[in-house]
N, C-alpha and C positions, 0 to 999 in steps of 0.2 A: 304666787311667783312675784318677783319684785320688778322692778322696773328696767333696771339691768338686762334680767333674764327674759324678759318680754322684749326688750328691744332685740334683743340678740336672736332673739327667735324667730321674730319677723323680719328682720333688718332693719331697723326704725331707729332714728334716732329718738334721747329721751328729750331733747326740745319738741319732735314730733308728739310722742305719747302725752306728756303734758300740754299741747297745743288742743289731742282731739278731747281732753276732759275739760280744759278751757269753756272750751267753746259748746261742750255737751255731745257730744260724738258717742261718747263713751259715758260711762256713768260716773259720777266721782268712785276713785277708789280708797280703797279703807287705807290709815296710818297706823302702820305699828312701829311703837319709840321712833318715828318721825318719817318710814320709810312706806314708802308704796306700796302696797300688797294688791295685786291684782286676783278679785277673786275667778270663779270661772264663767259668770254669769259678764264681770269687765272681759274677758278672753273672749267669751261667745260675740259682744258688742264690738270687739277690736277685729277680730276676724268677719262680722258682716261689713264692716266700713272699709277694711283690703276690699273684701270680693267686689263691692259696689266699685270703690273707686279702680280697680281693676281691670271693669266692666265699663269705662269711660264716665261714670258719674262727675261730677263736682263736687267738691266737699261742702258746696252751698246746697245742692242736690241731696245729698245722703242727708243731709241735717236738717233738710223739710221733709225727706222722706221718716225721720227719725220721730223729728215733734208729729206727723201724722200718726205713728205707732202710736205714741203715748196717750191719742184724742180715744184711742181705740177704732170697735169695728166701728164707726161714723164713718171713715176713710179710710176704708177699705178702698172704695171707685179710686180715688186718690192714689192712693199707691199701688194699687194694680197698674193703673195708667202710667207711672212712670216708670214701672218694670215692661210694661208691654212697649213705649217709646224706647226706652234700651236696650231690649232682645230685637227690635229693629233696626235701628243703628249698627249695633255685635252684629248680625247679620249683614248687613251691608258690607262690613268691614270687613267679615271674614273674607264675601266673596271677593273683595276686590285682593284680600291678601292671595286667594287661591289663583286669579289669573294673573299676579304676580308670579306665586310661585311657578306655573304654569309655562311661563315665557322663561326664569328662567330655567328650568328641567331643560326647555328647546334649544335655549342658548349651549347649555350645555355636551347635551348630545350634537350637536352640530358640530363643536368645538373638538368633542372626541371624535368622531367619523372624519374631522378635514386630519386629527393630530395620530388617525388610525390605531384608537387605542378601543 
């Protein structure tokens, strides 16, 4: 896919796409007659750096979690550890979104019982 259609696909812009190969996000990807070809193994690495940052990461975060991949299993503890510090946070966040939502479900039905609907 090219660059184009990789942004388009994810919503990215292509200053974005070439920021996260900049920086090594993503893997360099290959040039045909001078165009970006994303292969699927760049698609697999582009769609882990959404889901992380997604997931409230940092892009300074995903990208030591990233150089830890490449040391191999050595840092495994390593990156476990920052997947377990962010399904705790994601957790946290959820619950606070649910007694958000929670209040307002209340707000609501309250609003319909004064509006008797």
């Amino acid at each position: 896919m090219t660059i184009g259609e990789i942004a388009r696909k994810f919503d990215l812009s292509l200053d974005t796409l070439r920021y996260y190969e900049k920086v090594g996000l993503i893997s360099p990807v290959s040039k045909v007659s001078g165009r970006r070809e994303y292969s699927d193994e760049n698609i697999n690495e582009l769609k882990f750096v959404l889901c992380m940052k997604n997931a409230g990461l940092s892009l300074k975060d995903i990208l030591k979690f990233t150089e830890y991949g490449k040391k191999g299993d050595e840092t495994l503890p390593e990156r476990l550890d920052i997947l377990k510090k962010q399904r705790e946070f994601l957790t946290s966040e959820i619950e606070e979104k649910k007694e958000t939502l929670n209040y307002l479900n209340y707000k609501i039905n309250l609003y319909e019982r004064k509006i008797g609907k």
